[in-house]
Backbone bond lengths (Angstrom), bond angles and torsions (degrees), N, CA, C in turn:
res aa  C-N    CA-C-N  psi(-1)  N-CA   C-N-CA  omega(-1)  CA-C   N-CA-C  phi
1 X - - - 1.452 - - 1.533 109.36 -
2 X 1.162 110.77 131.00 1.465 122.48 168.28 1.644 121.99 -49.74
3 X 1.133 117.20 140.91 1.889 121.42 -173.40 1.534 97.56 -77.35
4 X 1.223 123.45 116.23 1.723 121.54 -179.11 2.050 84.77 -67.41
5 X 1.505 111.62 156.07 1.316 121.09 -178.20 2.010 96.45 -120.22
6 X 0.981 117.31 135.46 1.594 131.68 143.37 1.656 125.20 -108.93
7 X 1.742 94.60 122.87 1.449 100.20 153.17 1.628 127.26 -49.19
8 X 1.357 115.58 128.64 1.520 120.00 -155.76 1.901 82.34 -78.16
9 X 1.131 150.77 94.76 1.192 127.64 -177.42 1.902 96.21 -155.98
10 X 1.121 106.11 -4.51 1.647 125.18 162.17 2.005 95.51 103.42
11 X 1.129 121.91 35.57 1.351 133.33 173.26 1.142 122.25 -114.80
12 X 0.986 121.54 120.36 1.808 133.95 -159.78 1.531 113.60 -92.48
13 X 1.282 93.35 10.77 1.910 89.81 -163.37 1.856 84.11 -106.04
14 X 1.299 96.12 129.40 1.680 108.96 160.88 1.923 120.27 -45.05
15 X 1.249 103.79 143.78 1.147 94.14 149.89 1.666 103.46 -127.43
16 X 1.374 101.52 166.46 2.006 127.95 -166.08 1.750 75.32 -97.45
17 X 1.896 75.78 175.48 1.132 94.86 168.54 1.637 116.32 -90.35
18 X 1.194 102.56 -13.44 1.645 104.42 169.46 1.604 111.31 -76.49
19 X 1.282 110.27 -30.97 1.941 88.37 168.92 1.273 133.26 -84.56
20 X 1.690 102.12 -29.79 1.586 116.18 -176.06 1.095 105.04 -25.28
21 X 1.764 139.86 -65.94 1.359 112.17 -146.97 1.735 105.83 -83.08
22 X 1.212 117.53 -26.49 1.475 131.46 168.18 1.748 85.21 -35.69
23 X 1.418 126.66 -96.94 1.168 119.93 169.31 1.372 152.49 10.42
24 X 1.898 96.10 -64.83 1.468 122.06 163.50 1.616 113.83 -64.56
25 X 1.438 107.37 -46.01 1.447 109.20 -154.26 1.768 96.33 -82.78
26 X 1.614 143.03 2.93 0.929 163.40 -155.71 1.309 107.44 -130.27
27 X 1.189 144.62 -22.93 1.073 136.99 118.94 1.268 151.05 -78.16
28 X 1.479 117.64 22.44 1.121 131.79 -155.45 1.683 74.02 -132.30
29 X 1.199 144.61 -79.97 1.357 136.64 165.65 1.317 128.86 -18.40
30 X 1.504 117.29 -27.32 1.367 112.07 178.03 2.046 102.12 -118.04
31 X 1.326 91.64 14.93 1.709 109.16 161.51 1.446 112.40 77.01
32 X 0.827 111.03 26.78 1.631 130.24 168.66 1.517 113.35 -85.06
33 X 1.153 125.95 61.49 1.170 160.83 -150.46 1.847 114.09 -72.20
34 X 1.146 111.19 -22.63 1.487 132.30 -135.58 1.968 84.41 -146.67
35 X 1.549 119.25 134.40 1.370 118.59 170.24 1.518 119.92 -157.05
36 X 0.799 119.77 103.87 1.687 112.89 170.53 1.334 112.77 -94.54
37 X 1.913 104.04 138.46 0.943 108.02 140.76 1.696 122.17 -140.43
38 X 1.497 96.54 169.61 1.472 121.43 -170.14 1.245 100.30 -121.33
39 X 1.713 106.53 137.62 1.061 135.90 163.28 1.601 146.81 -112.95
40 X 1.224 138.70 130.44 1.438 141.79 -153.88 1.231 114.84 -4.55
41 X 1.845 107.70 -44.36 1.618 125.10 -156.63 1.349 86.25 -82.82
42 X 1.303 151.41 -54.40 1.668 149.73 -146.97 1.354 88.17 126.65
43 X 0.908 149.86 -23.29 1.113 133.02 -168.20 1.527 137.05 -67.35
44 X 1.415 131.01 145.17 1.678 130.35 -143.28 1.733 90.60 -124.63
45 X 1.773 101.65 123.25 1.439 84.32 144.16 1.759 105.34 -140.63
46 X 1.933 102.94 146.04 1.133 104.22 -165.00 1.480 109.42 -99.85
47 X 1.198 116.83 167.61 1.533 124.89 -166.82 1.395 106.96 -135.35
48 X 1.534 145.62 94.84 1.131 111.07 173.56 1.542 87.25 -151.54
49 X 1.754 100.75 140.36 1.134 143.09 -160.15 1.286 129.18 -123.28
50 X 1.834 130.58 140.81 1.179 127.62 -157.97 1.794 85.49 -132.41
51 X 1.386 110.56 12.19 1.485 112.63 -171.08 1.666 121.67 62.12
52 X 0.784 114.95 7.35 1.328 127.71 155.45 1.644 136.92 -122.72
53 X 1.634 99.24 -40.74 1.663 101.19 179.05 1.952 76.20 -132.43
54 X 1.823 100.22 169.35 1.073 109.58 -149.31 1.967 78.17 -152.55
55 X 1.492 104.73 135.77 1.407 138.25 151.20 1.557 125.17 -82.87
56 X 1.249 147.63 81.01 1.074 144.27 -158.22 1.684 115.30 -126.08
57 X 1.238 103.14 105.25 1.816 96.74 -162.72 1.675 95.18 -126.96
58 X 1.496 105.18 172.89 1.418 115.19 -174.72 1.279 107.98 -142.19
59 X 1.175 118.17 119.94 1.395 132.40 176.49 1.474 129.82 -94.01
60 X 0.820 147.21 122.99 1.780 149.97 -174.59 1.579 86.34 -91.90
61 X 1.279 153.43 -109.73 1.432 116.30 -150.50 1.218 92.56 -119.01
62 X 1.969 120.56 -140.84 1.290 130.31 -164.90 1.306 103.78 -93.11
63 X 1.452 137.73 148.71 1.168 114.39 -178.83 1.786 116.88 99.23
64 X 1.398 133.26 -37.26 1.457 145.86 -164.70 1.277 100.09 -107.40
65 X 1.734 96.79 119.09 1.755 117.75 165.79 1.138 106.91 -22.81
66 X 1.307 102.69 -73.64 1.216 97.62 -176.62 1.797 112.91 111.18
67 X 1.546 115.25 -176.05 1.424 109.03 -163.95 1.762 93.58 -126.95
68 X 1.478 120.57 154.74 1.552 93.90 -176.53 1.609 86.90 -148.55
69 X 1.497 136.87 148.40 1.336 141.25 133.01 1.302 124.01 -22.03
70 X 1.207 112.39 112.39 1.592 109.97 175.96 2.077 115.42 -124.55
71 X 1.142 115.35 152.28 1.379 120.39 179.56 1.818 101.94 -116.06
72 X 1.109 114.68 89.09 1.419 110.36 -162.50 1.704 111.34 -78.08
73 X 0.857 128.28 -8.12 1.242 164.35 178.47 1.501 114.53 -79.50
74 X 1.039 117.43 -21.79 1.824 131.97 -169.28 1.529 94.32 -97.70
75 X 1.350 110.18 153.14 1.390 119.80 -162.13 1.757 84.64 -136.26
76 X 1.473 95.05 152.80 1.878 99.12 167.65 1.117 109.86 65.66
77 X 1.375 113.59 169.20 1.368 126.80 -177.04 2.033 121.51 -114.86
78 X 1.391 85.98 176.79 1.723 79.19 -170.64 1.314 102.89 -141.15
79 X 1.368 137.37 119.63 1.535 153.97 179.33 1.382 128.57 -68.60
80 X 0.930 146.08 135.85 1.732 122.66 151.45 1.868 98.44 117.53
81 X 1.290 103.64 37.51 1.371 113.86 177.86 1.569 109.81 -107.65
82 X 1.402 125.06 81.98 1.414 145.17 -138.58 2.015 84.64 -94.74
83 X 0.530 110.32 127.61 2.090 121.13 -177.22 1.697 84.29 -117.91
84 X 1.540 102.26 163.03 1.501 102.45 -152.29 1.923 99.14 -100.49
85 X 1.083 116.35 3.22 1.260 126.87 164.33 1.743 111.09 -89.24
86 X 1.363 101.23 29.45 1.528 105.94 177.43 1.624 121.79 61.35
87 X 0.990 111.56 0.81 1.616 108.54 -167.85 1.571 90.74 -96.24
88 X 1.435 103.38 151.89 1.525 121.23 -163.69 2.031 108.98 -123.23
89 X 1.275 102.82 96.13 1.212 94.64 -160.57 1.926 118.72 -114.53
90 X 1.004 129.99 135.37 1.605 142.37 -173.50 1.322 97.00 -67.73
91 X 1.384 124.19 152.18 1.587 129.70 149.49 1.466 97.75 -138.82
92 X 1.570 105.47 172.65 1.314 119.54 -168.48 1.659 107.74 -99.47
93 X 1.327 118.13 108.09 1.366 106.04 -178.64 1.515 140.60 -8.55
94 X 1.287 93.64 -47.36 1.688 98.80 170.64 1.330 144.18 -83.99
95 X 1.848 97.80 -0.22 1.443 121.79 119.38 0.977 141.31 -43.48
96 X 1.038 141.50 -44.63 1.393 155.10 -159.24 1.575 118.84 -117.66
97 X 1.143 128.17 168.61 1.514 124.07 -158.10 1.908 88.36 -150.84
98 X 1.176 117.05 155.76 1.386 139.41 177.70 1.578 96.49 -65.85
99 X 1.341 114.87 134.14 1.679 117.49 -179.08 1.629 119.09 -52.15
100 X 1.607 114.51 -23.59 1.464 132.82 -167.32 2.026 88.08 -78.39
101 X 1.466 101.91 -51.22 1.728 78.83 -151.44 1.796 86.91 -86.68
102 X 1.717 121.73 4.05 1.703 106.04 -179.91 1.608 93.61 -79.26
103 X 1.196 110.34 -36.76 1.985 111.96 -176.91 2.413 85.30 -53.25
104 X 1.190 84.74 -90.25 1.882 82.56 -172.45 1.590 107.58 -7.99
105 X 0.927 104.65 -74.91 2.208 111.34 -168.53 1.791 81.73 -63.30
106 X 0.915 162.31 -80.17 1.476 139.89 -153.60 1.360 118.96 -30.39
107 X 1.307 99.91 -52.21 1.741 140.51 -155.36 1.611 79.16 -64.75
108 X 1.594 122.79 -66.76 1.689 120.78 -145.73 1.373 83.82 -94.54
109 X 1.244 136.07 -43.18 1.983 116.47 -179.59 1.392 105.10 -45.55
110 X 1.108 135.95 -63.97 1.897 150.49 172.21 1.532 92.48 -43.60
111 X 0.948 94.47 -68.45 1.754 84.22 -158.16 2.055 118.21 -51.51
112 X 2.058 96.20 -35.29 1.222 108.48 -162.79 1.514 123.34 -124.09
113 X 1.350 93.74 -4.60 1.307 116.54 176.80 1.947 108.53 62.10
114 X 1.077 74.94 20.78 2.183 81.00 154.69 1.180 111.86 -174.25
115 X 1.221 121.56 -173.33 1.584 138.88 -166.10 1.394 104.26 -86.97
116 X 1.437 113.15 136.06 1.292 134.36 167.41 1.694 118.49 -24.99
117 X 1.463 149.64 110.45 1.578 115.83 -159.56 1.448 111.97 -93.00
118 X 1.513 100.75 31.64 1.544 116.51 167.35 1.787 114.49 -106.68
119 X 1.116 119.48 1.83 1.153 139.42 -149.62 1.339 112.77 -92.03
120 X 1.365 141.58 142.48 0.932 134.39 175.44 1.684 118.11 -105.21
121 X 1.171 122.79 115.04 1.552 114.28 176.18 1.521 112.81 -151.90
122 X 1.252 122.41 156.42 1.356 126.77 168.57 1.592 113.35 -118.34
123 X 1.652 102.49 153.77 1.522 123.58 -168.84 1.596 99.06 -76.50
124 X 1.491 131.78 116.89 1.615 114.03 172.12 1.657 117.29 -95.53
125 X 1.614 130.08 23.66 1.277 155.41 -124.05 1.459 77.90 -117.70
């Protein structure tokens, strides 16, 4: 059975993998930039966005590095990644993934409870 996922935003209603990006792209419009969610198991996945390149990591509980999307291939860095405690933070391209394929890996973590097996990511554990 699939892990039902919640937006960390104090709302109890699941989202699928068919709404998530409906979801994402709806808070990203009203600049909510930054998203967690949690799922049945404890499990975290984070979302945070500069609307162009995208941070997308997965956590097993509170506390764990954790696993994150990477573009190893990307050169330079990218700014304007607003986290909802106001702090405004840079990552290094090869951190970060293009917002199209961080929506994709959202979409199949929610939907499948893992990463795409086309996907690129590293363990930070």
């Amino acid at each position: 059975m699939i892990e039902p996922w919640v937006i960390n935003d104090g709302s109890p209603v699941p989202v699928s993998s068919e709404t998530v990006l409906e979801v994402l792209r709806s808070r990203i419009d009203r600049g909510r930039l930054e998203t967690w969610l949690t799922s049945s198991s404890g499990r975290s996945l984070v979302f945070v966005t500069n609307a162009e390149r995208a941070v997308v990591m997965l956590l097993e509980e509170e506390g764990d590095p954790g696993e994150h999307a990477v573009n190893p291939r990307a050169q330079g860095s990218s700014d304007g990644f607003v986290l909802s405690n106001g702090q405004h933070d840079e990552y290094p391209d090869e951190d970060t993934v293009p917002v199209g394929e961080a929506f994709r890996l959202v979409e199949q973590i929610v939907g499948t409870g893992s990463w795409p097996a086309d996907a690129r990511w590293v363990v930070d554990r």
